[in-house]
Short mmCIF file of the C-alpha atoms (twelve columns), coordinates in Angstrom:
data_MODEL
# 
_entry.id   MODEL 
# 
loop_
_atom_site.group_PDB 
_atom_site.id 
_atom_site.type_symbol 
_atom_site.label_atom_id 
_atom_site.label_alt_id 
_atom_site.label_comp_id 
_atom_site.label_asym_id 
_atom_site.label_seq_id 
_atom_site.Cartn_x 
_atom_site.Cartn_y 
_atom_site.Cartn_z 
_atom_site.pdbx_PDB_model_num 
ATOM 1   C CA . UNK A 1   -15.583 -10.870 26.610 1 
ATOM 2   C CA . UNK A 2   -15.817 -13.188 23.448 1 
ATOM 3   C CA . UNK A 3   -13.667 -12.430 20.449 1 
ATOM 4   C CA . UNK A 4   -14.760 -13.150 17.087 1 
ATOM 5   C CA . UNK A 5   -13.107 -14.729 14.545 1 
ATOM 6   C CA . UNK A 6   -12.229 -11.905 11.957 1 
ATOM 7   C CA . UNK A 7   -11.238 -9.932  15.581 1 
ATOM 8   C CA . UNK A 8   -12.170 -10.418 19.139 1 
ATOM 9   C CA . UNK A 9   -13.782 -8.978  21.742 1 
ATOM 10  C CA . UNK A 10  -11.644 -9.215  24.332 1 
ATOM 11  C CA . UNK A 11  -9.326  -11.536 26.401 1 
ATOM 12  C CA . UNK A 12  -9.656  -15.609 25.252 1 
ATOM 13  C CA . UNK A 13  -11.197 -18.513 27.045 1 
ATOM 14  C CA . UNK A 14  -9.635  -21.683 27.090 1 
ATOM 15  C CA . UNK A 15  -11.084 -23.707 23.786 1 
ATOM 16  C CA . UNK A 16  -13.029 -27.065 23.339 1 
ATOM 17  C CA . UNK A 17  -12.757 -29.790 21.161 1 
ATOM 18  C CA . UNK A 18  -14.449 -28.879 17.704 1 
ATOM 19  C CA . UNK A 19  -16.257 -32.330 17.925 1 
ATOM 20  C CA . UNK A 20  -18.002 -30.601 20.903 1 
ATOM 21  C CA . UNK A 21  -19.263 -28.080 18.058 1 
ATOM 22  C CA . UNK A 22  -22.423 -29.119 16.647 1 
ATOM 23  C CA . UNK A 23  -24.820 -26.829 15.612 1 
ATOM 24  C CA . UNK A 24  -27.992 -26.558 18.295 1 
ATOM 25  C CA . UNK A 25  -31.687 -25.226 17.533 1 
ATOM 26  C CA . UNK A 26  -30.738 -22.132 15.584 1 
ATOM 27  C CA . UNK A 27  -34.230 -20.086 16.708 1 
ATOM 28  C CA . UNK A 28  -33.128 -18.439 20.008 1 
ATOM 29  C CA . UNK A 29  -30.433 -16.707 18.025 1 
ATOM 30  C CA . UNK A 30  -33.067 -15.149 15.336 1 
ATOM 31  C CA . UNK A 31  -34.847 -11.837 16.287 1 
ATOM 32  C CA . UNK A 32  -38.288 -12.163 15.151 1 
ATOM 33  C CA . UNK A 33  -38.814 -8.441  14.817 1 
ATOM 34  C CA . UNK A 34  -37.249 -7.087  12.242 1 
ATOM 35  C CA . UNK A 35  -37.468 -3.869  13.181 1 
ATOM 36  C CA . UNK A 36  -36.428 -3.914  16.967 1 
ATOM 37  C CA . UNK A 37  -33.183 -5.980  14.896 1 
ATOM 38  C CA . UNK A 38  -32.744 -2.666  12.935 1 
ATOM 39  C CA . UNK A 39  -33.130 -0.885  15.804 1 
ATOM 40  C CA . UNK A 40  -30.372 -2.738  17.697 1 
ATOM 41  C CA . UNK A 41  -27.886 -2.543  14.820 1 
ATOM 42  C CA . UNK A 42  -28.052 1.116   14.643 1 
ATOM 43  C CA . UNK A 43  -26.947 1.482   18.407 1 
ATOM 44  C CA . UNK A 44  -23.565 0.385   17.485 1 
ATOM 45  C CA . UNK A 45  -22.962 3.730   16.768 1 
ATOM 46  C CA . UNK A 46  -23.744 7.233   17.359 1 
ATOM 47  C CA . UNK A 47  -27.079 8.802   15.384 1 
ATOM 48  C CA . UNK A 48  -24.776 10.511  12.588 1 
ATOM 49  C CA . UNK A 49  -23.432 7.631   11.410 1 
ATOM 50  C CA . UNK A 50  -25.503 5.112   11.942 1 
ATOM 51  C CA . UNK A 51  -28.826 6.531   11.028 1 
ATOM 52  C CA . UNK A 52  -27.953 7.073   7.748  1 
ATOM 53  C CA . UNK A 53  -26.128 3.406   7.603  1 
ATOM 54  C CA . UNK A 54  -27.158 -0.083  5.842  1 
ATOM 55  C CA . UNK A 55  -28.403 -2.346  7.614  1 
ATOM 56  C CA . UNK A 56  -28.263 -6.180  7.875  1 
ATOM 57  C CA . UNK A 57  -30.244 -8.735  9.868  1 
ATOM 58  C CA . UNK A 58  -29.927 -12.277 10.386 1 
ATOM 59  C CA . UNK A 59  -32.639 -14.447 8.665  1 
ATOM 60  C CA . UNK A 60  -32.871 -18.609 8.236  1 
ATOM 61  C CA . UNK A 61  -30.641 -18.336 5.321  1 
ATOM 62  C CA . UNK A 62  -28.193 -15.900 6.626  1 
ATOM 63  C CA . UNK A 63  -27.694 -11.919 6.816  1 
ATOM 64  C CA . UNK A 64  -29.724 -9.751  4.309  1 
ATOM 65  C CA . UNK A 65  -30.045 -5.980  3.859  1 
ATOM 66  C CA . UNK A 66  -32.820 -4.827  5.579  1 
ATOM 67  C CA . UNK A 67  -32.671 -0.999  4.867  1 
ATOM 68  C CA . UNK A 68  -30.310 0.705   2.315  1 
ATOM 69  C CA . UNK A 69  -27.912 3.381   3.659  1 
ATOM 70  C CA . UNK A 70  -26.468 6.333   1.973  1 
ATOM 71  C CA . UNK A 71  -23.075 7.073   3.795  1 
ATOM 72  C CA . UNK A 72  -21.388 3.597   2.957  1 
ATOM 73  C CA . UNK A 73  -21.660 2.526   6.488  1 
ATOM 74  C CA . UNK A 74  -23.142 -0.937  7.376  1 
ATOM 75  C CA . UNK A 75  -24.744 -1.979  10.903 1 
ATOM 76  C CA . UNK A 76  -25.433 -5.361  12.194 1 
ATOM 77  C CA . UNK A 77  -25.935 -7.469  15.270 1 
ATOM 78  C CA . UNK A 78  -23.255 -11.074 15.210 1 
ATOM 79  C CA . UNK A 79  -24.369 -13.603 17.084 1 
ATOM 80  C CA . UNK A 80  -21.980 -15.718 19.123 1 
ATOM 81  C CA . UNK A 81  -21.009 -18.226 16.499 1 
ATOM 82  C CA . UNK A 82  -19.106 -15.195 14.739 1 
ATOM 83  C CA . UNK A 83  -16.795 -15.862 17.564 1 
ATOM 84  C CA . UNK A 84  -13.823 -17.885 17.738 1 
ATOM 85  C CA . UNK A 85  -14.913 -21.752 16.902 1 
ATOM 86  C CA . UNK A 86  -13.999 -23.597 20.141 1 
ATOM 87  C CA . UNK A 87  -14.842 -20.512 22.713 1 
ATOM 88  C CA . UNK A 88  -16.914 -21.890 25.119 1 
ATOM 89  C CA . UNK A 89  -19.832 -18.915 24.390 1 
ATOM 90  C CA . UNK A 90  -19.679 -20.101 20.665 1 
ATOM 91  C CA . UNK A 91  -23.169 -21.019 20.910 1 
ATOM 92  C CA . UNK A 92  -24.209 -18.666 23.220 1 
ATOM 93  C CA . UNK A 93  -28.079 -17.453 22.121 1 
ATOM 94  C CA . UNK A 94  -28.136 -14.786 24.625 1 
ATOM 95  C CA . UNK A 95  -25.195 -12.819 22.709 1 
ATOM 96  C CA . UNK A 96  -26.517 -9.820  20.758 1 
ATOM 97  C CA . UNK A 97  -23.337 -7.645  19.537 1 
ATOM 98  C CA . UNK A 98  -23.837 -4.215  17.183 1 
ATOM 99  C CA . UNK A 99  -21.363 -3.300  14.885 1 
ATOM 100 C CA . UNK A 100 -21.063 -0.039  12.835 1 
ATOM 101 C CA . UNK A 101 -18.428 -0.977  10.170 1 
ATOM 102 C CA . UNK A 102 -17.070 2.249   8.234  1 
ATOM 103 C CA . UNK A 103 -16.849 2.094   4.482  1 
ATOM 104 C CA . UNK A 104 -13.784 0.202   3.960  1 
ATOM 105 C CA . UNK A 105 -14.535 -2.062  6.697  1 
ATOM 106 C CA . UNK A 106 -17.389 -2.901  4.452  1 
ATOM 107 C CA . UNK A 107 -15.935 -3.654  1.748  1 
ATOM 108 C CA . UNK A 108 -13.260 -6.050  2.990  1 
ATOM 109 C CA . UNK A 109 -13.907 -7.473  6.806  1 
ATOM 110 C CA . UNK A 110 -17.545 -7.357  6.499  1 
ATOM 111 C CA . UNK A 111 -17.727 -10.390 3.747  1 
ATOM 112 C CA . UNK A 112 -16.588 -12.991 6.448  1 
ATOM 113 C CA . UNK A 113 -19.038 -11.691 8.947  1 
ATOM 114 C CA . UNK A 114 -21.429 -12.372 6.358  1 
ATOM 115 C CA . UNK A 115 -20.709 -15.737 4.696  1 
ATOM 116 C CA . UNK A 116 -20.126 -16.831 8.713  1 
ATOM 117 C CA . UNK A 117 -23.575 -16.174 9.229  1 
ATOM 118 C CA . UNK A 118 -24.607 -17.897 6.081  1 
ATOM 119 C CA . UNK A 119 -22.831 -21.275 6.517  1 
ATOM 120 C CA . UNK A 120 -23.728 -21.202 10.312 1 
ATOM 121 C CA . UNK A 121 -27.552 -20.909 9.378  1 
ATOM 122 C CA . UNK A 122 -27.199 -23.558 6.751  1 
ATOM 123 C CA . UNK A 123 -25.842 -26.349 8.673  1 
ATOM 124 C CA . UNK A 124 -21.703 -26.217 7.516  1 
ATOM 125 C CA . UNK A 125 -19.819 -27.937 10.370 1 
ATOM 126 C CA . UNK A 126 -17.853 -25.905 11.896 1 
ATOM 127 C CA . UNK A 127 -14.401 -27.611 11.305 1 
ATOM 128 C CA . UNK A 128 -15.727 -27.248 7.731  1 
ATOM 129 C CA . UNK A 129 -16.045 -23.295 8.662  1 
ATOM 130 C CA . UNK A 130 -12.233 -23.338 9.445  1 
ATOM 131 C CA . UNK A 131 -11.319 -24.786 6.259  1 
ATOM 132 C CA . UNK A 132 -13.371 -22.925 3.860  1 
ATOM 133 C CA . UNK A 133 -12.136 -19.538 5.629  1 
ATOM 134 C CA . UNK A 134 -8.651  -20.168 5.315  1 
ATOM 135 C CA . UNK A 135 -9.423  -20.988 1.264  1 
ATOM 136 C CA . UNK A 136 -11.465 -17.947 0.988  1 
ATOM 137 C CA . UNK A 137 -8.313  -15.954 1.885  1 
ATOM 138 C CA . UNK A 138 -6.164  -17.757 0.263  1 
ATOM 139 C CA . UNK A 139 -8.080  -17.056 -2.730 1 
ATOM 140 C CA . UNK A 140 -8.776  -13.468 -1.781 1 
ATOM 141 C CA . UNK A 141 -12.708 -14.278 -1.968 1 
ATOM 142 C CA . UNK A 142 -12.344 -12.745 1.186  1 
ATOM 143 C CA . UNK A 143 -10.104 -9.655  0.833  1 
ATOM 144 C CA . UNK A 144 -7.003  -8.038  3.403  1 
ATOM 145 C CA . UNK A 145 -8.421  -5.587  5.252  1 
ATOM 146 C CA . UNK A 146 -8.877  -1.886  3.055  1 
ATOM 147 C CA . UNK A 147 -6.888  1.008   4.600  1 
ATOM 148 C CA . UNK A 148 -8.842  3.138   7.122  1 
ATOM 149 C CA . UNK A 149 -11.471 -0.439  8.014  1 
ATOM 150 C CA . UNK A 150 -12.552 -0.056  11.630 1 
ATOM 151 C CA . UNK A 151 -15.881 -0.656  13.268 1 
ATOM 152 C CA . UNK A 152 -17.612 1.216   16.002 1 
ATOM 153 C CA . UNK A 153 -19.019 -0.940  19.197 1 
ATOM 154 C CA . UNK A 154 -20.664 1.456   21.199 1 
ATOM 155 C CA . UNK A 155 -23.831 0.398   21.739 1 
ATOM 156 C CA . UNK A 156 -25.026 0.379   25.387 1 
ATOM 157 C CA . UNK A 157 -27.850 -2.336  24.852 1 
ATOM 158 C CA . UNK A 158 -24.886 -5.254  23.397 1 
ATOM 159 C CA . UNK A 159 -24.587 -8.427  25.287 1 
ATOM 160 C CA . UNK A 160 -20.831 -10.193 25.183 1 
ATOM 161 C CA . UNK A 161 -21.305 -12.871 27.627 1 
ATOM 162 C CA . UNK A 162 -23.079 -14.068 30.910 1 
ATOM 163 C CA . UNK A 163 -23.098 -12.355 33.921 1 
ATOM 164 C CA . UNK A 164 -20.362 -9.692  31.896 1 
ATOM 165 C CA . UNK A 165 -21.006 -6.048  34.444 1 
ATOM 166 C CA . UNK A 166 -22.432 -3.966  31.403 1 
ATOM 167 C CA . UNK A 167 -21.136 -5.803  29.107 1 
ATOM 168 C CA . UNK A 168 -17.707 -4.793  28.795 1 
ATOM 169 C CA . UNK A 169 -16.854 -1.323  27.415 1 
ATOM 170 C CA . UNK A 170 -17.575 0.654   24.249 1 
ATOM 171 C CA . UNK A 171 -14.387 0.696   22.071 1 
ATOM 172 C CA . UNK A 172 -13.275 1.326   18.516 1 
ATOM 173 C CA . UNK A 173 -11.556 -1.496  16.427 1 
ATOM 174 C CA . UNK A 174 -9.354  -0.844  13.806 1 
ATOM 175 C CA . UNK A 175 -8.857  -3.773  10.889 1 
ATOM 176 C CA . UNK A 176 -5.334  -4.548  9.525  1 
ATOM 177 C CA . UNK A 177 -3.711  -7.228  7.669  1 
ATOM 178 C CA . UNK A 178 -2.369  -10.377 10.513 1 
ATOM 179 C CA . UNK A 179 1.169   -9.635  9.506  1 
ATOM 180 C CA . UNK A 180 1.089   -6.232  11.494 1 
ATOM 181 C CA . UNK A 181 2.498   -7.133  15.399 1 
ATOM 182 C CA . UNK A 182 -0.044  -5.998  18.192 1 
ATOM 183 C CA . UNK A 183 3.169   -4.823  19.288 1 
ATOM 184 C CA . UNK A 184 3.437   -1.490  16.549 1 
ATOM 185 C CA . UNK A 185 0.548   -0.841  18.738 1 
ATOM 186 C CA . UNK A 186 2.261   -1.063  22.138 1 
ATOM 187 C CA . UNK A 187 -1.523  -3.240  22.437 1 
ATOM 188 C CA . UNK A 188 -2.005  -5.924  25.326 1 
ATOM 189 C CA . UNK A 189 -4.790  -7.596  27.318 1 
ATOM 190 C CA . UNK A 190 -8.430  -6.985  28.467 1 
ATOM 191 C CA . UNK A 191 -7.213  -4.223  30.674 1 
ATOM 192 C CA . UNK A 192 -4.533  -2.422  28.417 1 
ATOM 193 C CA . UNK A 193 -4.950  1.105   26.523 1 
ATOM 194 C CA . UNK A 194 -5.024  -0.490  23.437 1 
ATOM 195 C CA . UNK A 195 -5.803  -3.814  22.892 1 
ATOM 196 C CA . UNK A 196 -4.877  -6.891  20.941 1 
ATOM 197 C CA . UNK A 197 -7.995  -8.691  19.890 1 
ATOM 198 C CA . UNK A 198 -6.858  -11.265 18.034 1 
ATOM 199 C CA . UNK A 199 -4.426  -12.883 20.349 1 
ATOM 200 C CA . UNK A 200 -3.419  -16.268 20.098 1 
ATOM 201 C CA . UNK A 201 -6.371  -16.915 17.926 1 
ATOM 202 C CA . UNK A 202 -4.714  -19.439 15.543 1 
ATOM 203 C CA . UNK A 203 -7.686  -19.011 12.640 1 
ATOM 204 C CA . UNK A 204 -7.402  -15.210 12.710 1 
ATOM 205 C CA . UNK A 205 -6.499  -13.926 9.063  1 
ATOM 206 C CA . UNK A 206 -6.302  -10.247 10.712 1 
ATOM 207 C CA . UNK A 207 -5.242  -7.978  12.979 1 
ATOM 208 C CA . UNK A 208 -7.973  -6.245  15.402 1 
ATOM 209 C CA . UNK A 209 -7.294  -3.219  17.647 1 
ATOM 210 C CA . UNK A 210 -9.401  -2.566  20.520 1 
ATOM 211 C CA . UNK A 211 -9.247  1.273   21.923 1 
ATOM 212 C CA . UNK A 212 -11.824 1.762   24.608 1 
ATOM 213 C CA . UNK A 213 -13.901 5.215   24.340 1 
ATOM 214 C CA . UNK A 214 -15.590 6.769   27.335 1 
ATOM 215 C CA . UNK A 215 -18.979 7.022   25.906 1 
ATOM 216 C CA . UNK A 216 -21.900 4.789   24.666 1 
ATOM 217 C CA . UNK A 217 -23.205 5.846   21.391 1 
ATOM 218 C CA . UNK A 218 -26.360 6.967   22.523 1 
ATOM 219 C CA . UNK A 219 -24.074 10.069  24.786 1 
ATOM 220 C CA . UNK A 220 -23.893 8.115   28.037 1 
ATOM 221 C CA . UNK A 221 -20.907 7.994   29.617 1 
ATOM 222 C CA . UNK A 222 -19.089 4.892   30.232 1 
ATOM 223 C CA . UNK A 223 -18.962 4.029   33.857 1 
ATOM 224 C CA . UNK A 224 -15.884 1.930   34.973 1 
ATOM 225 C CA . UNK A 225 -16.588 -1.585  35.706 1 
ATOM 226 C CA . UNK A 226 -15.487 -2.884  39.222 1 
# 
């Protein structure tokens, strides 16, 4: 699994250089219909929520709403370069990964999803990335997580990484501040209960908890991978 850079994923790879890190041909990771992008977002979570949530897509410039929601929820697809800058899938174009962030998630971890997105599409560098993230919380442009922020990632059509068996597992992540140990958790690796998805992630300015869930959000049940 690939972990991304507010949270993770999953378990990490082994990272390269940052020189290595130079931005390809950004079109394979735009979806030129809007709609089927809409479409994908909302399968992050089940029909209750996310029907009535807003959603963004990912345009040349960056993310933008595409349709205004009315329970304070927000969907969206990250692409691989919201992952952790040196991961070897960082500029994987095949990645497509749903999120269904809850209101307070929205108001705090969603704004470096975001502004990733935006100085990814407009060329930053992505040892600039590092250095402008770390000043945006220093400055609290980019707030501590809100209490109650967690995300739903249930959506049976996301693709984590090549040749992944059904791409890893629908789960629930729950947003705190860095400071907390994955420890008050009892949280470990890729194959724990609960899981730490942050890890040794030295750029990580929170804390993400992975808990697994045994159904997709369209009802399916989850069936164990090999």
């Amino acid at each position: 699994m690939i972990r991304i850079s507010f949270a993770a994923f999953a378990v990490a790879f082994l990272g390269t250089p940052l020189a290595a890190q130079r931005a390809p041909d950004l079109a394979p990771y735009m979806i030129p219909d809007r709609a089927a992008e809409i479409a994908l977002a909302r399968t992050a979570a089940a029909p209750a929520i996310s029907d009535s949530a807003s959603v963004l897509v990912l345009t040349r410039t960056g993310y933008v709403e595409a349709a205004r929601g009315t329970n304070g929820f927000t969907c969206i697809v990250l692409r691989s370069f919201a992952g952790i800058i040196g991961d070897p899938d960082f500029w994987n174009p095949h990645v497509r990964a749903p999120l269904c962030l809850n209101p307070p998630a929205t108001r705090t971890a969603l704004q470096e999803m975001v502004k990733r997105g935006e100085w990814i599409m407009n060329g930053v560098s992505t040892a600039d990335i590092i250095t402008r993230t770390d000043r945006a919380y220093a400055s609290h442009e980019f707030p501590a997580p809100a209490a109650g922020a967690m995300i739903y990632m249930q959506s049976p059509q996301q693709y984590l990484q090549d040749g992944m068996p059904h791409n890893w597992k629908p789960h629930l992540m729950f947003v705190y501040d860095r400071a907390m140990p994955a420890a008050t958790w009892g949280a470990g690796g890729g194959k724990s209960t609960i899981i730490d998805g942050v890890g040794d992630d030295p750029h990580a300015h929170v804390r993400l908890i992975l808990i697994p869930v045994p159904q997709w959000s369209d009802g399916k049940p989850f069936e164990r991978m090999p």
